[in-house]
C-alpha positions as CSV (number, residue, x, y, z in Angstrom):
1,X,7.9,-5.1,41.7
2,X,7.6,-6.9,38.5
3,X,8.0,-5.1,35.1
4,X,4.8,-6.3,33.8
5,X,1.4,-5.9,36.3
6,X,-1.6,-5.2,34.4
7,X,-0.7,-5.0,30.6
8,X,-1.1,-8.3,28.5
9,X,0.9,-6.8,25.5
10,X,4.0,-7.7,24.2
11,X,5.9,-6.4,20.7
12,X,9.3,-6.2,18.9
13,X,10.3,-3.0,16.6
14,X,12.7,-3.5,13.3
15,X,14.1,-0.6,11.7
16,X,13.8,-0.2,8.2
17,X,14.3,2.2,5.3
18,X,10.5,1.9,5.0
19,X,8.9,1.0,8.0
20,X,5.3,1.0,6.3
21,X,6.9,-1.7,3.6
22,X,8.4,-3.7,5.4
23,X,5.2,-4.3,7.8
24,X,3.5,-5.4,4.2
25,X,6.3,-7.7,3.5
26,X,5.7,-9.4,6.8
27,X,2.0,-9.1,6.7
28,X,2.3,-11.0,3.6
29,X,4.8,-13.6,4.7
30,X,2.8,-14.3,8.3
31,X,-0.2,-13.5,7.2
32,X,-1.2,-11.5,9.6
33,X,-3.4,-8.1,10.0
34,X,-1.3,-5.1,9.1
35,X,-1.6,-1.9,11.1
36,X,-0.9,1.3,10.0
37,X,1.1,3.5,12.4
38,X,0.7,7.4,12.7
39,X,3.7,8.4,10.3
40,X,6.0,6.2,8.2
41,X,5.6,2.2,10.1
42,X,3.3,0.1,11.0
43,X,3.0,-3.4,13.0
44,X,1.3,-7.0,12.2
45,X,-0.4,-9.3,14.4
46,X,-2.4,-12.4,14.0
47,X,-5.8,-9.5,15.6
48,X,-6.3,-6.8,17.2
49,X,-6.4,-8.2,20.4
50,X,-3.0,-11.4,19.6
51,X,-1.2,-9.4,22.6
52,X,2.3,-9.0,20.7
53,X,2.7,-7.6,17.0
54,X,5.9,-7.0,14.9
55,X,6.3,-3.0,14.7
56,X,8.4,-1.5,11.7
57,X,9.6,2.2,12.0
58,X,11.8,3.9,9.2
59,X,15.2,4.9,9.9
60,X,16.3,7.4,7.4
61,X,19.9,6.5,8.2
62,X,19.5,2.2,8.2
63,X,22.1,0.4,6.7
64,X,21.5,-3.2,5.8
65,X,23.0,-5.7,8.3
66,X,25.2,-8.6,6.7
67,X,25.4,-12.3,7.5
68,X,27.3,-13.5,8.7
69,X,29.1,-10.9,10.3
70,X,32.0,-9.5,8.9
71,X,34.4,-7.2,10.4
72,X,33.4,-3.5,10.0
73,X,30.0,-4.3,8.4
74,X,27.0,-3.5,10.2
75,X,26.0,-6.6,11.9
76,X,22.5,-8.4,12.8
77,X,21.1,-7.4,16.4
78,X,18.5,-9.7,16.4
79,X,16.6,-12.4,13.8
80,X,13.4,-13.5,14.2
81,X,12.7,-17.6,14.8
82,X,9.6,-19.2,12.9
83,X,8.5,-22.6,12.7
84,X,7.2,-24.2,9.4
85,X,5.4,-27.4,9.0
86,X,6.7,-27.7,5.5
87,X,10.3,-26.0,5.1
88,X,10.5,-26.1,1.2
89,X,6.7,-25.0,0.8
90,X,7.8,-22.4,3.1
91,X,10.9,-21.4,2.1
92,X,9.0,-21.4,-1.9
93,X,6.3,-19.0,0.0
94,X,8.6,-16.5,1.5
95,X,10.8,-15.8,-1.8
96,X,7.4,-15.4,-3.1
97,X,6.4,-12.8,-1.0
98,X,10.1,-10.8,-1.1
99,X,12.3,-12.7,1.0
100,X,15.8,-14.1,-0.2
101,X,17.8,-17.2,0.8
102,X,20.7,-16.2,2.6
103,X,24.1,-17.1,0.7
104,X,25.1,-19.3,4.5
105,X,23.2,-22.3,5.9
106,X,24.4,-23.7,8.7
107,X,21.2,-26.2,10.1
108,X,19.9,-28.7,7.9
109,X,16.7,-28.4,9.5
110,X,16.6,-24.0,9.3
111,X,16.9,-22.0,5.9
112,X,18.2,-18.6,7.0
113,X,16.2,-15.6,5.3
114,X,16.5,-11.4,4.6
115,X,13.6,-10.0,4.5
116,X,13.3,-6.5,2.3
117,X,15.4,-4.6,4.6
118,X,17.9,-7.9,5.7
119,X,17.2,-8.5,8.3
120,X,17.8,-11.9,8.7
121,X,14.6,-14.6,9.8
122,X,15.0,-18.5,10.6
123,X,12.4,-20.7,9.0
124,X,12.7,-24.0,10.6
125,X,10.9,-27.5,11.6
126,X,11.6,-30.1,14.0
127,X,14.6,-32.3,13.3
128,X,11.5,-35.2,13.0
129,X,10.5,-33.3,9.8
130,X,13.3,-32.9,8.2
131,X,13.2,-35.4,4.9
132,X,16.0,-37.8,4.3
133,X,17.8,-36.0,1.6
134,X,18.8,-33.6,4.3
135,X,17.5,-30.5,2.4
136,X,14.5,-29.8,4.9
């Protein structure tokens, strides 16, 4: 029997120190609708009725992942992959909204991210749109 037989609803949960925050961030930063949960998160989607969101939940114990990994830091478990038509303009608009560049880049054509929390996010674009001076 397959997992899936009659729901059309897919999601992700981060942790954060501030669930309800960090859904704005990413609101912000995908523009998307933000949805207040019933206590201290929320979740975004592009409607009501997108079939997948982003959900944010606090963790009062959350420690900041680092990236790279390092041995004995708390390491990334996952990082979220989004594709820009513009990677400049887009990694311009996420500092903008509360992102930072991470310190490591190892693509030419994908600037690594933290969001508020750190959790770390790929911007990227096609290798086809990456401009000639190599800097995306």
């Amino acid at each position: 029997m397959p997992l899936r037989t009659r729901k059309r609803w897919w999601g992700v949960t981060l942790d954060a120190p501030d669930g309800l925050e960090l859904a704005r961030f990413y609101a912000r930063l995908l523009d998307w609708e933000l949805y207040s949960g019933d206590g201290d998160g929320g979740s975004v989607a592009p409607s009501d009725d997108a079939g997948f969101n982003l959900g944010f939940q606090t963790e009062a114990h959350y420690v900041r992942p680092v990236w790279p990994a390092e041995p004995g830091a708390p390491q990334m478990s996952m990082h979220l992959e989004i594709e820009v038509d513009d990677l400049d303009e887009a990694v311009e608009y996420a500092i903008s909204v509360g992102a930072e560049v991470a310190g490591f880049q190892p693509q030419r054509n994908v600037r690594v991210m933290l969001d508020p929390a750190g959790h770390p996010f790929c911007l990227y674009v096609d290798d086809e749109h990456v401009n000639e001076a190599g800097a995306g």
